[in-house]
N, C-alpha and C positions, 0 to 999 in steps of 0.2 A: 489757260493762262501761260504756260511755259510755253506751249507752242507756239503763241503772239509773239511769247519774247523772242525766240529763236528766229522767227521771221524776220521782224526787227530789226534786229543785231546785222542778220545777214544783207539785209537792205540797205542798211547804214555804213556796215564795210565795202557794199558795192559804190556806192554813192562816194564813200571818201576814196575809194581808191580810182575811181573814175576823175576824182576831181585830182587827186594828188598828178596822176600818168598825164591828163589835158595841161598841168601848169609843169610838169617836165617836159614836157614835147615842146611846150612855148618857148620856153628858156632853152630848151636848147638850137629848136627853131632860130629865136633870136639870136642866138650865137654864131649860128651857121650862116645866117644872113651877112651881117657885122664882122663875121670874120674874126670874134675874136679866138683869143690861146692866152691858155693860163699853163703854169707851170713848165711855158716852153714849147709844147705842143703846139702842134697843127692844127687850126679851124677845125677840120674836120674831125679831127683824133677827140677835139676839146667836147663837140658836140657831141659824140659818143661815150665820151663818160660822164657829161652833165646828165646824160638820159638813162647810163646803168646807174649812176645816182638816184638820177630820180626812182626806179624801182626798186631798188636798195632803201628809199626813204617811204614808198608807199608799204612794202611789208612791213617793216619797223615799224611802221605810223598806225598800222591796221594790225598786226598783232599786240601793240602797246594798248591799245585803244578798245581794240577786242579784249585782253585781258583786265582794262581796268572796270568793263561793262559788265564781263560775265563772269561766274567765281567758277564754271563747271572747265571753260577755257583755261581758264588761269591756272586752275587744279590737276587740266591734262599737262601744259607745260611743265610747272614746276615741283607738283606734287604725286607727277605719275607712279615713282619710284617708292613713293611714303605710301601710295595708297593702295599700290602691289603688296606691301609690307604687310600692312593690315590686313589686307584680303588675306592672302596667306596664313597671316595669325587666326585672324575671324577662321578660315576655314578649318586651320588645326584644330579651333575649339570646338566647330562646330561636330568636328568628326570625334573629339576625346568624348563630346556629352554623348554623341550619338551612342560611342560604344558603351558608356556609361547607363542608357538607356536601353541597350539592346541585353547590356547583362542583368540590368536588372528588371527588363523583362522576361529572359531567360530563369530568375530569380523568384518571380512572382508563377511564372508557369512551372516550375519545380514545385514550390508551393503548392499552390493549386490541385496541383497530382497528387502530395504528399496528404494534403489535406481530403482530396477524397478517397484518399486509399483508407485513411484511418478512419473515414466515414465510413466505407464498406464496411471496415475491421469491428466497428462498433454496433453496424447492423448486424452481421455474423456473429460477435458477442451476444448482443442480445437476444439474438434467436435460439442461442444456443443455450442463455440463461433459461428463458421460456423454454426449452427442452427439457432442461434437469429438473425445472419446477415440477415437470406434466410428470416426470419418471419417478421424481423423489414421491410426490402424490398417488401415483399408482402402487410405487412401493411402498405406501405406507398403508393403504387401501389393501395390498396385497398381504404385508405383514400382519394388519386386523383380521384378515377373512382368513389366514392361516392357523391364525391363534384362537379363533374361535371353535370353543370345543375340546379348547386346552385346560387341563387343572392346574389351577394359578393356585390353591392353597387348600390343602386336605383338612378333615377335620380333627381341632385339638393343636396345627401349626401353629408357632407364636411370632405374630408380626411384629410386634414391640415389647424390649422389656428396660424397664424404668426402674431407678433405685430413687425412695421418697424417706425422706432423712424427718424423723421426728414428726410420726403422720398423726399421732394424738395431739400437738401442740401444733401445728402446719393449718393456717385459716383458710388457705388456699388449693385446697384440695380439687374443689371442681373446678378449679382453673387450670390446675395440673391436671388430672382428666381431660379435658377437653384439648390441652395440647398432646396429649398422647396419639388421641384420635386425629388431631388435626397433621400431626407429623405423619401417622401411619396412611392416611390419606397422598400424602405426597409423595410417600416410600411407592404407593401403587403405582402414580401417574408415573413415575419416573421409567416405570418399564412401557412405557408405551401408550397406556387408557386415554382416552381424552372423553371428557364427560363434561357438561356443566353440573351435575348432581355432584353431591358427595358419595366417594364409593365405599365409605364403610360406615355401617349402624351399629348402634349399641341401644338396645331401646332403653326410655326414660328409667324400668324399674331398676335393670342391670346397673346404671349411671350414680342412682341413689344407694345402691343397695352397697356398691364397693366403696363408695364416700364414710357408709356407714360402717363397714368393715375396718376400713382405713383408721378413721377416728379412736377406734379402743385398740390399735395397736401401739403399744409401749416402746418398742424399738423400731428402727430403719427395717422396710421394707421393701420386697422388691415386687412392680404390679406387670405383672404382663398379660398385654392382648391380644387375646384367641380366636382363632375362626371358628365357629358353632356349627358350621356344616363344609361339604365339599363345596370350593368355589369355582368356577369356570371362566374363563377368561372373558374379561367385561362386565359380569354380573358383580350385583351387589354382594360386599361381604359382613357378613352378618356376625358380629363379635361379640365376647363379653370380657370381662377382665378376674384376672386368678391373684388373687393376692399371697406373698408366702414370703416369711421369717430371714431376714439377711442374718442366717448364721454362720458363725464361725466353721469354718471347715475344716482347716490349716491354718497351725500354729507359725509363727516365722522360726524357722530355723529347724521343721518336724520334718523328719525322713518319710519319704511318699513312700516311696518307689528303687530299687534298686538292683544290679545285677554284675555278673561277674564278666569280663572280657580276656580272652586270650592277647597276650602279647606280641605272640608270632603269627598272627594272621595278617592280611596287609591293610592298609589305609582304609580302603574303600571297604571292606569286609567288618571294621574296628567301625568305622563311621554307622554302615547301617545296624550294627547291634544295637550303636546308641537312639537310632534313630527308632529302633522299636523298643529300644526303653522307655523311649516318650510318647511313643502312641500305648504302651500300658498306664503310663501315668496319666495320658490323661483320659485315657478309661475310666479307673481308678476315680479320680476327679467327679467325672458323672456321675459315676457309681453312690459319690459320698456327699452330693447334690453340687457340685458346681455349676453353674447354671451355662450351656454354651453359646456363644454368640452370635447374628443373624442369616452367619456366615456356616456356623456349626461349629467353629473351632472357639478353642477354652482358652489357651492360651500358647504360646512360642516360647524357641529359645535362638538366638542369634546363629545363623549358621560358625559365624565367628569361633563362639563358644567352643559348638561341638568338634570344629576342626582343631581347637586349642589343645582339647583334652586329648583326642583320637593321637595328635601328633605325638604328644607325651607316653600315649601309650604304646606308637608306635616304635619311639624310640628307645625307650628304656628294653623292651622287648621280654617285659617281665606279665607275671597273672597282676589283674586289675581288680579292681571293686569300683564301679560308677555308680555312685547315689544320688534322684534327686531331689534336692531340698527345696522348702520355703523361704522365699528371700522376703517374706512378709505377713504377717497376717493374713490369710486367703478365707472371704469369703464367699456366700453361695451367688452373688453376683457376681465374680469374676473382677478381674481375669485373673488366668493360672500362672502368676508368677514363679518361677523357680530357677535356678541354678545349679548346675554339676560339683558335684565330691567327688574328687578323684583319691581313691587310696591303692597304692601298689602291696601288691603280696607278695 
């Protein structure tokens, strides 16, 4: 369709300009004939500018004519300079998106990298999670097959011991019971065992028989559970329970234990005296049934303490007497409460 138009157009300005040049060449033809002169002029001078006239009228007449046909015409004449404008604009934008586009394609392939590096990273994570599972499993596999054949609890060791307050009037006896066992149960797993069984027994008559025990005692007892034979690492351990009298051991305020200390000896020399004062007392302690704890120890004294006194002793620089006393009633359950007397001599 455009190209019809363009032919058209170009037909039609040949045609009007063919027609415009044939009626100037007349006119001025007839001027040239007739002789006349305008403005003064010569015939002949006249004839020659009726006919640049006339050319002068055929372009005007065929670019007017042209422009008012076609708008692409019209638009090179008088909007060439507007439409350079815009090109140039259009082009600047076209190059700002571009770079726009190329950075954030540049943006998107950082990306991309970034994202499959942290892929990699998490496949190497994981393979390396899957590593320590396989290793933590073999060493745990290894720690079982090393421990077996191990003495986990000699016979007569006590796994639990329980203080049971008013066990002739306590309805709850074989519930207490049974948590003993069920706690001493998880003291085992804790080192390692894994079993679906229960790893310690107490058979039915043992069970009854310390319920019955329990019942006709008058005062606070303490029950503790025993291994019945040498246990081995993994094997069942086969218990029974020892029931015995929460007696008074230590009075509050009874002198245990006590000893003399040199003055002029230094710090550390004044410190371990006292330090094996207290491994007599709590000798002593066993000795007079304090019962010791799962750990084996009876009871402590704050390092605090003993540097409190040592320093007093060290500073006065005089003979000492360290006593130590009950800062409680102490019974055969523990623990070994006590506290330092210091007396200068």
């Amino acid at each position: 369709m455009q190209n019809y138009f363009g032919i058209t157009t170009i037909i039609f300005i040949a045609l009007l300009g063919g027609i415009i040049a044939f009626i100037g060449n007349f006119v001025g033809r007839y001027m040239g004939k007739n002789r006349l002169s305008f403005f003064r002029l010569r015939p002949r001078y006249t004839a020659t500018t009726f006919t640049i006239i006339g050319g002068i009228v055929v372009a005007l007449v065929t670019l007017t004519l042209a422009s008012l046909i076609s708008d692409n015409l019209r638009t090179a004449l008088f909007g060439l300079d507007d439409l350079k404008t815009e090109l140039r604009i259009t082009h600047q934008t076209l190059n700002t998106e571009k770079d726009e586009l190329d950075k954030k394609l540049k943006e998107k392939i950082k990306l991309e990298n970034e994202l499959q590096t942290l892929q990699t990273n998490l496949k190497e994570a994981r393979e390396q999670i899957n590593s320590l599972s396989l290793t933590k499993n073999l060493l745990e596999k290894q720690v079982v097959a090393s421990r077996q054949g191990t003495l986990l609890f000699g016979k007569g060791d006590t796994l639990i011991t329980t203080l049971v307050t008013d066990p002739h009037q306590n309805p709850n006896l074989q519930t207490i019971l049974k948590q003993i066992l069920s706690a001493a149960d998880q003291k085992i797993r804790s080192y390692g065992i894994k079993s679906d069984q229960h790893l310690i027994y107490c058979s039915p008559v043992e069970f009854e028989k310390t319920i019955a025990r329990l019942s006709q005692e008058q005062n606070n007892s303490i029950v503790q559970l025993i291994a019945d034979r040498n246990t081995f690492w993994g094997e069942t351990i086969y218990t029974s329970f020892n029931v015995l009298p929460n007696t008074l051991v230590f009075k509050k305020g009874e002198e245990i234990e006590y000893t003399e200390i040199n003055g002029m000896l230094s710090m550390p020399e004044i410190e371990q005296q006292i330090l094996s004062l207290l491994e007599k007392v709590n000798l002593t302690a066993k000795t007079q049934g304090v019962m010791p704890d799962a750990k084996g120890n009876i009871g402590s004294i704050p390092y605090e303490e003993i540097s409190k006194v040592a320093k007093k002793i060290y500073f006065y620089k005089q003979k000492a007497e360290v006593t130590v006393i009950a800062k409680k009633d102490i019974y055969a359950i523990g623990p070994l409460d006590v506290t330092l007397k210091l007396n200068l001599i």
